[in-house]
C-alpha positions in Angstrom: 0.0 0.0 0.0 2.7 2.6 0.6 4.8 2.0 -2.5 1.2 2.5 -4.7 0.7 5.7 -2.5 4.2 6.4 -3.3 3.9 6.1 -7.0 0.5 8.3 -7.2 2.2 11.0 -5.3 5.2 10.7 -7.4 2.6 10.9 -10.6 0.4 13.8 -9.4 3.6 15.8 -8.4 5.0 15.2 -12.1 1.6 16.4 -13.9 1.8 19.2 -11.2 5.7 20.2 -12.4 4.3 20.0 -16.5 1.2 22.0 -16.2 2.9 25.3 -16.4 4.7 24.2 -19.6 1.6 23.2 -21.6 -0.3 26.3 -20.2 1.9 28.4 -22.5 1.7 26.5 -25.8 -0.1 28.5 -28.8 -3.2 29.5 -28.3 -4.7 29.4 -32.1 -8.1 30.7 -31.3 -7.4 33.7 -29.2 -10.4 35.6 -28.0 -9.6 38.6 -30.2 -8.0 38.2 -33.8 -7.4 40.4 -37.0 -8.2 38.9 -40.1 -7.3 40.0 -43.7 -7.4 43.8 -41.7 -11.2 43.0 -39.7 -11.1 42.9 -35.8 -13.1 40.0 -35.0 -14.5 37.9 -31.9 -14.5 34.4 -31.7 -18.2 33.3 -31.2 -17.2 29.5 -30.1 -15.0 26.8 -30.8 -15.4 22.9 -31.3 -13.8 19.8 -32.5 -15.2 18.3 -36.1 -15.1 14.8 -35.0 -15.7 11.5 -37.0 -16.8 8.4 -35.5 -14.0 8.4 -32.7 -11.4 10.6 -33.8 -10.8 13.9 -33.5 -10.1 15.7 -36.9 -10.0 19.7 -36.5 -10.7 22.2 -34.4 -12.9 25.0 -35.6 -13.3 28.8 -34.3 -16.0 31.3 -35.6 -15.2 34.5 -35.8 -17.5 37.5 -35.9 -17.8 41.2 -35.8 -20.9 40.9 -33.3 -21.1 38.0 -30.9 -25.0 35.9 -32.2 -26.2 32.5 -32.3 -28.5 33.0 -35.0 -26.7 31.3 -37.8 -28.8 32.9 -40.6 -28.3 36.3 -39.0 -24.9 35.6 -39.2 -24.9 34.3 -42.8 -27.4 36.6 -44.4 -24.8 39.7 -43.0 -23.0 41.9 -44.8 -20.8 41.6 -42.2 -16.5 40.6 -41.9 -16.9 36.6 -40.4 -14.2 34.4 -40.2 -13.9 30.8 -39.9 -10.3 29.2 -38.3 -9.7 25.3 -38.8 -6.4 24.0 -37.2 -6.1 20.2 -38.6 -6.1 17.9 -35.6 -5.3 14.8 -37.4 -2.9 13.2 -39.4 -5.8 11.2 -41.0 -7.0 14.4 -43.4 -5.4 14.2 -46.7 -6.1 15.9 -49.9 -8.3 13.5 -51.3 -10.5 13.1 -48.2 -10.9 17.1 -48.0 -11.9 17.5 -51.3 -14.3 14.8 -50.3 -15.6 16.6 -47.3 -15.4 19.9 -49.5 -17.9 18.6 -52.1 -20.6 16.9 -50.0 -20.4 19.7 -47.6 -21.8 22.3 -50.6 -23.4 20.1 -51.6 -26.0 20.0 -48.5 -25.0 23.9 -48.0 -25.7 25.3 -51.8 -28.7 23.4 -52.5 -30.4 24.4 -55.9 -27.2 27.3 -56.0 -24.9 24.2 -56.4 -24.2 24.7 -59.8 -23.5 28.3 -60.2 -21.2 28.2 -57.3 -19.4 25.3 -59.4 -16.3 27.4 -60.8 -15.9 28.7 -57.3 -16.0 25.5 -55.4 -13.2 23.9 -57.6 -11.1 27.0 -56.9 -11.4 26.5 -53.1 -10.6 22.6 -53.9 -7.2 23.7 -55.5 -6.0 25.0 -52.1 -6.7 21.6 -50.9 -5.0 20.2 -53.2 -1.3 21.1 -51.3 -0.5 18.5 -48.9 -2.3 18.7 -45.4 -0.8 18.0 -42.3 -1.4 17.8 -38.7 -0.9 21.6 -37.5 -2.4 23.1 -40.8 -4.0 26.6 -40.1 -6.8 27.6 -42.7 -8.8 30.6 -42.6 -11.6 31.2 -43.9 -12.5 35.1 -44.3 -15.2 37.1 -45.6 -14.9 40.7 -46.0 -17.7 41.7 -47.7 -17.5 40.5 -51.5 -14.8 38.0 -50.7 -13.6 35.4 -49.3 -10.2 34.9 -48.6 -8.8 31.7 -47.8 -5.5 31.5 -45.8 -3.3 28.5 -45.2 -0.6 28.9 -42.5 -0.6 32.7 -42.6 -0.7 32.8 -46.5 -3.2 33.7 -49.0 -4.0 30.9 -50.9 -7.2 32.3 -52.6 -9.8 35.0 -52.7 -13.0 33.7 -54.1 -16.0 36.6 -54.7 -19.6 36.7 -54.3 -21.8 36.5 -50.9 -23.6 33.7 -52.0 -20.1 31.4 -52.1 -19.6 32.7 -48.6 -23.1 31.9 -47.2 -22.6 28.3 -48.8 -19.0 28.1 -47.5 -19.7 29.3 -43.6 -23.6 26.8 -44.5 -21.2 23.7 -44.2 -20.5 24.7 -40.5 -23.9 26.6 -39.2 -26.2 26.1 -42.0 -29.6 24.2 -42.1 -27.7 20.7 -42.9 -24.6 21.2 -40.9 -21.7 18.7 -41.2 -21.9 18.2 -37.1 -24.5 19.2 -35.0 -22.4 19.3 -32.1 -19.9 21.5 -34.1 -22.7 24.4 -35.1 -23.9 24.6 -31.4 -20.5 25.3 -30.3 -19.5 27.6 -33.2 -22.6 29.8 -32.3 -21.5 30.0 -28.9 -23.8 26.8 -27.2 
């Protein structure tokens, strides 16, 4: 019994020693963040899971904290959407994947016009993805800009790609449930 005791205390006084190290690693959803020159808040945060795993973690953005997701993509309004790839598991191929069914439950009957500008967002998934990848997703009214680690990688215009885009995550079909509460701040 005192060699088990021994070893918890041993345990708990190690975890106790490491917290301050992994308190200060990056924090890359900070409360407050500048986007493509817009101020914005983040709204909420939450993992995109799929069956067990974990595959990203997702932070929305916005000029005005709501949780009214067709407030929020109706507006004329800066949003942002962060997505920090979790997994090793996400390639190319299964993004483009994801990509595709996700407009295609998010466009609806606009699914064809928004064609050209779907496969233009599919091209900056077409660079290998790792675990760590940082993409942001930015409207500033007219455009979205899409950012990979800090670079542009595309600017694709028109509201109506950006309501389908930001759809995927807090439209009427979302890709997780789960995910849209907690982007919306639930």
């Amino acid at each position: 019994m005192n060699i088990v005791m021994h070893r918890v205390l041993t345990a708990a006084f190690t975890l106790f020693l490491l917290l301050p190290l992994t308190s200060q690693a990056a924090d890359n959803f900070p409360a407050k963040q500048a986007f493509v020159g817009q101020n914005l808040t983040l709204n909420g945060k939450g993992i995109r899971t799929k069956l067990v795993f974990n595959l990203y973690t997702a932070g929305l953005y916005v000029a005005a904290p709501s949780k009214d997701a067709n407030a929020l993509l109706d507006a004329k309004q800066p949003l942002a959407l962060r997505m920090e790839i979790t997994s090793s598991m996400i390639t190319s191929e299964n993004m483009e994947e994801a990509v595709r069914e996700g407009f295609q439950k998010s466009a609806g009957a606009n699914l064809a016009a928004l064609q050209p500008k779907i496969e233009n967002l599919i091209q900056v998934f077409k660079q290998p993805i790792k675990e760590g990848d940082i993409y942001d997703f930015v409207y500033k009214p007219q455009s979205t800009v899409i950012i990979k680690n800090g670079r542009n990688a595309a600017t694709i215009a028109g509201a109506d790609f950006k309501q389908a885009l930001f759809g995927i995550w807090i439209g009427a079909k979302p890709v997780q449930a789960n995910l849209k509460s907690a982007l919306l701040g639930g």
